[in-house]
N, C-alpha and C positions, 0 to 999 in steps of 0.2 A: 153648149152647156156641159158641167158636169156631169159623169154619171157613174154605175156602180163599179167602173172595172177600168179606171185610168190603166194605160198599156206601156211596158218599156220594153226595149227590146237591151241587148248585154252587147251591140254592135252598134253605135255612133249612129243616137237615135236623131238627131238634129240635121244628119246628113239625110236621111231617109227624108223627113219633111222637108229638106230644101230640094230635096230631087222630086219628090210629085209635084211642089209646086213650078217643077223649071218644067215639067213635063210638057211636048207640044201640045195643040188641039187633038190633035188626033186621036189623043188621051181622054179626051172630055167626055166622053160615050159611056167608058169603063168607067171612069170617079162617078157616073151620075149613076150606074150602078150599081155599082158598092154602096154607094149614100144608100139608094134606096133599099137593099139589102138591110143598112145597119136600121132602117128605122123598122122594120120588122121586130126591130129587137133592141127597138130604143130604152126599154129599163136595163137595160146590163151593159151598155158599149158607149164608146165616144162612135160618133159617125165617123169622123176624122180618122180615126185611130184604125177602124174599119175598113177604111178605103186603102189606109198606107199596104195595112196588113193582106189586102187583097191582092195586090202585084205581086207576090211572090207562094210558090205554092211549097208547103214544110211538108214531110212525109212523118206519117201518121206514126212511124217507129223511129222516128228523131230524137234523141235525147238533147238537143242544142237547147239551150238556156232562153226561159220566157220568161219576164219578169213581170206578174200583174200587182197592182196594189188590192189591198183587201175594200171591200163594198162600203166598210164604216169603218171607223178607227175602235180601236181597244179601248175601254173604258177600265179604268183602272182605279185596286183598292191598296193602299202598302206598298204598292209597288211601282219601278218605272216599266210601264208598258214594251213587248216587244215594236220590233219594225213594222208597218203595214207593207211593206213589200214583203212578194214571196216569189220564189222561183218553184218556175216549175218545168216543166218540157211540153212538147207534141204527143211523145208517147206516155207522160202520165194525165194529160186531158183527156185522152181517148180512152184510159184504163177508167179514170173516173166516171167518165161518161157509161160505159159499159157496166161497171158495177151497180153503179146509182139508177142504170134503167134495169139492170135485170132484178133489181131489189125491191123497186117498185110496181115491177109486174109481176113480180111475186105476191108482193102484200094484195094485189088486186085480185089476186087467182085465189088467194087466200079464203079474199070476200067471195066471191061466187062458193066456192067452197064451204062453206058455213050457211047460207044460204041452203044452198041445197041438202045442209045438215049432215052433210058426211065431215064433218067438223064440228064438233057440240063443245059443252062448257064453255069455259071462257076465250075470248080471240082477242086481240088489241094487237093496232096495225102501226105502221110506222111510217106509214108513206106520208110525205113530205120530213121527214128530219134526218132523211136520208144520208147529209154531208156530215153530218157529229161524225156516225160511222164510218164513214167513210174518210172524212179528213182526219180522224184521230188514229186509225189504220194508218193512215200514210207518214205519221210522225212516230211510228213505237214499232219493235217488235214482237212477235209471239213468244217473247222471252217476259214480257212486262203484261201485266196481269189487268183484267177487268171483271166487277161485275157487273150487275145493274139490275133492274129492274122485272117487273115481266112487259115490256114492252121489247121484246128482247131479239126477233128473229134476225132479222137485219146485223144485229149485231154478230149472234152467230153465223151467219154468211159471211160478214166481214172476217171472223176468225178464221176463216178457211173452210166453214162449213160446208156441206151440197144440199144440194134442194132436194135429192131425194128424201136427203134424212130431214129436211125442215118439216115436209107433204106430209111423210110418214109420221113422224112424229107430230102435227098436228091432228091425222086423221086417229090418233091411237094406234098404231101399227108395228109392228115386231122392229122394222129397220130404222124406226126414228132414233133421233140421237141419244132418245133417254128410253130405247127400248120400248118408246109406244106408252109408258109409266108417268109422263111428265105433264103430256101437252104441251099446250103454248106460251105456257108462263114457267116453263121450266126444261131450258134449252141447255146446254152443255159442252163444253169440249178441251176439258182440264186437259189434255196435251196439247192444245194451242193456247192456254192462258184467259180461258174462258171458263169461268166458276159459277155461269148462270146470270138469269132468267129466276129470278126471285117472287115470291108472290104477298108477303106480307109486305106493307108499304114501308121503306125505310129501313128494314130489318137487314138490307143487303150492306148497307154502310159498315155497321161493324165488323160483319165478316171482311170486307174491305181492307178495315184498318188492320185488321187478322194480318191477311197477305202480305200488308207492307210491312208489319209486323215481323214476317218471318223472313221476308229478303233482307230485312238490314240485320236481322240477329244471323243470317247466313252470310251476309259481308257481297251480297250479292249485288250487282249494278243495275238492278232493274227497280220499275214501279208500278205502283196498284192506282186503276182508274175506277174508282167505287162512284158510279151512275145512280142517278136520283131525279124524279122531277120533280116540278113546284110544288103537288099536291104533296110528297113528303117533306117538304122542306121547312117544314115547324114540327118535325118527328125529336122531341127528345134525346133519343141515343144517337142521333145524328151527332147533335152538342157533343155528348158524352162521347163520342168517339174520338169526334175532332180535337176537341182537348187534350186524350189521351194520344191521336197524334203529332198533335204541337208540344206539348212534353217530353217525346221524345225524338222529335224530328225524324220522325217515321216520311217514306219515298210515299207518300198518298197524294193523290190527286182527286177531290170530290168531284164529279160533275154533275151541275143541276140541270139539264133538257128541262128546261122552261119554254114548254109550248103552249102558257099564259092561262088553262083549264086544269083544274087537277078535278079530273073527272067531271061535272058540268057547272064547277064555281070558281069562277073567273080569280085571277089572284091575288086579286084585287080588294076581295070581298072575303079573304083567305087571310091575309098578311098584308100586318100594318107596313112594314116595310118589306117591299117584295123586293125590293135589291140584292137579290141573294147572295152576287158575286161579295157583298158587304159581311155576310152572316157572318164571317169567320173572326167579326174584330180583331183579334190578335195576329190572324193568319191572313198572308195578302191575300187579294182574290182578282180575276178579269173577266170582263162581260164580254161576249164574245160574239157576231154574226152568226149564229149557228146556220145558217141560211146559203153560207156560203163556205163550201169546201177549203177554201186554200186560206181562211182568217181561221177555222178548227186547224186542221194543220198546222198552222202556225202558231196558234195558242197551245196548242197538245207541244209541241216540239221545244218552245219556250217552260212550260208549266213541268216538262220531264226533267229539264235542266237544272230549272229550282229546287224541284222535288229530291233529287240526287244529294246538292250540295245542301240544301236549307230547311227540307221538310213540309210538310203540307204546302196543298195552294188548292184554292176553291174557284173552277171555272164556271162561268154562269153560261151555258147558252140558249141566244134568244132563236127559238127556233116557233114550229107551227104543225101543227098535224093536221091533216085535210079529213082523216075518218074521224068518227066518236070516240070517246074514251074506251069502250069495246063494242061491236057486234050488237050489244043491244041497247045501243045508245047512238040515236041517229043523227046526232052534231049537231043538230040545226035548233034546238030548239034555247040554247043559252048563248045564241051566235046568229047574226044575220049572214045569208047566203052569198052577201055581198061582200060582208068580211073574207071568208073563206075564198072566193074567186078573186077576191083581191091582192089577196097575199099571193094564188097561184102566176097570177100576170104583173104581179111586181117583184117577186122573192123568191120565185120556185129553184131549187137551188139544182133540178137538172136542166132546165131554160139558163141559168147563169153556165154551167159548159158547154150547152150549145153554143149559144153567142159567144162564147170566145173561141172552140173549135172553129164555125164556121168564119170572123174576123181574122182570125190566121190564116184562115184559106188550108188549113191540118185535113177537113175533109167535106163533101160536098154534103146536102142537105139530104141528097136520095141514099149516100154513105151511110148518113145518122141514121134512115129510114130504116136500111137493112140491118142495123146490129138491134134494133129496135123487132123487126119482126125476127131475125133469129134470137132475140131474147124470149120472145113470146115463146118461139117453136119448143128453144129448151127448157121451160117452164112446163109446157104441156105435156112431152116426154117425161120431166122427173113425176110429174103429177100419174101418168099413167100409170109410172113403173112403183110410185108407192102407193098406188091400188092396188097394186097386185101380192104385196107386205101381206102377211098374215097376220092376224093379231096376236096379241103375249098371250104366252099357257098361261090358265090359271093359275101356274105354281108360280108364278110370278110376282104374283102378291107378297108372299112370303119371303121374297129376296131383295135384297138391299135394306134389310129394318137394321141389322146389325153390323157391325165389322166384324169381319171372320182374323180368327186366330188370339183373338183378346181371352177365353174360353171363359163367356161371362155365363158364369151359375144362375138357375133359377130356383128359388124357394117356395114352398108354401105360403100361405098367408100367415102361418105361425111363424115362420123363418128357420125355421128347426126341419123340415124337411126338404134334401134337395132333392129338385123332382128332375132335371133335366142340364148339362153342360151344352152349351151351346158352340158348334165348332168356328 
């Protein structure tokens, strides 16, 4: 039968299937298997495919050419859809796989972390929509610009972030990336093209169109990926953005993370028409697998292209978040628990690079195991060493309210007394 991850190889794929099947008996032991292998992992692989893939073993820093197809096809608004083939290699499956699990036991450590209340205010996790980040990472560089939401850590790791400064800056701490000043919903790292972790809903859009705004009036070859999910996507200045950049074929790219809750109302019950990838009428749009790494990739890498020559384009991805909307919102209660497990054992988008790591035979199972507990290990270390952050001085407070060097006056209430120049 079909299934999510048809496989091609860039080497004379029909010769491969005519030599396992000329293969003697002796053979018979190993195809049975590899079979049983793939059905461990029968939502993401052909068994078939599985078995060919096993006779030969790829080394984990290979760049040689893999061709998989995407889990679902592009649905498409105004436009003709990219290809659902993607190429990819050995050594960017195992990059993926690595970042997608160290992002994920992040978000987890996060949880205990709050929990045990050395994390207060607000937290919102991102574990399962792991591959947005990560597949739109692998089609742009830190030349091209994002922001998004406060859903936001994951994304700042993808920019090049460290976990020390995620920890820290989650627990309030001197070495967080916003100086301990932001928390969680306000992450940062404008020298990698990271403008935030936003907290009002929607309000990150225009700033958005802002950036793309100033790369085209700099003649600049890059673009702005302004992040949204479902719950703002009946936000007003959304429209009003995207207007003004379809007027001027501004390099934006919206994206909606549609993980189908905006907060605990389904979106159903939100939006008459939740077809978001559609909202742009005038401006194409594609719905995208968010669930799977290399259909992001591939929509981010098509939508930059657009975006360059033609101006806007609105990607919709259907993605799923496994925690609540934050911390103090337990998921279960606008969701059945079968929902949630079922998305994990049909769509988990670090189970879709297992299964094709291990169908390639890129690396063994006790392999995955160990980049998985050295993910844990270094998780645990950035966590220790941003306990050990100090907190911001109080004069802290007082810094970053203004921009320095503007020397903006202050007056009395009369306005006839200047009390103070501001450096």
């Amino acid at each position: 039968p079909l299934s999510f991850f048809p496989l091609h190889f860039s080497t004379s794929p029909n010769s491969l299937f005519f030599a396992f099947f000329l293969l003697t008996d002796s053979l018979n032991t190993d195809r049975k298997m590899a079979l049983s292998t793939s059905r461990t992992i029968n939502h993401f692989m052909k068994p078939l495919s599985a078995a060919v893939c096993a006779t030969r073993r790829l080394s984990s820093d290979s760049t040689a050419t893999i061709t998989v197809e995407t889990s679902l096809p592009f649905t498409s608004h105004n436009i003709d859809p990219p290809s659902p083939s993607v190429e990819t290699s050995p050594k960017e499956l195992m990059t993926f796989f690595k970042d997608m699990t160290e992002m994920r036991r992040m978000e987890i450590a996060a949880d205990s972390l709050y929990k045990a209340k050395l994390i207060r205010g607000f937290c919102h996790l991102y574990d399962g929509q792991e591959a947005v980040a990560v597949g739109m990472e692998a089609a742009i560089t830190k030349k091209d610009c994002i922001i998004t939401a406060y859903r936001d850590h994951c994304i700042f790791l993808g920019r090049g972030g460290t976990l020390v400064e995620s920890f820290a800056e989650l627990m309030g701490r001197r070495d967080g990336c916003s100086r301990g000043k932001g928390g969680s919903m306000h992450f940062y790292k404008k020298e990698n093209g990271f403008y935030g972790g936003h907290g009002i809903v929607g309000a990150q859009v225009p700033l958005g169109i802002g950036l793309a705004f100033a790369q085209k009036y700099k003649k600049e070859d890059y673009v702005t990926f302004a992040m949204y999910g479902d719950g703002a996507a009946n936000q007003g200045q959304l429209f009003e953005a995207l207007n003004m950049a379809a007027l001027w074929d501004l390099p934006a790219i919206l994206v909606c993370e549609n993980n189908h809750y905006g907060m605990g109302t389904a979106e159903w019950r939100a939006a008459k028409s939740p077809a978001y990838y559609k909202r742009g009428d005038y401006v194409p749009g594609l719905r995208v697998d968010g669930m799977d790494v290399f259909a992001v990739k591939q929509a981010c890498t098509f939508a930059k292209q657009h975006a360059l020559k033609n101006g806007p384009i609105i990607l919709e991805m259907d993605t799923y978040r496994y925690h609540g909307h934050s911390m103090s919102d337990p998921g279960s209660t606008y969701r059945t628990r079968d929902e949630i497990s079922g998305v994990r054992q049909e769509r988990d988008p670090v189970e879709r690079i297992r299964s094709l790591i291990l169908a390639h035979n890129i690396a063994t199972e006790a392999e995955l195991k160990d980049i998985e507990k050295e993910n844990r290990k270094v998780v645990d270390e950035a966590i220790a060493k941003a306990k050990e952050s100090p907190m911001p001085d109080p004069s802290e407070l007082f810094t970053n309210v203004y921009v320095k060097g503007f020397g903006v006056e202050a007056y009395g209430a009369d306005r006839k007394e200047l009390r103070a120049t501001l450096p």
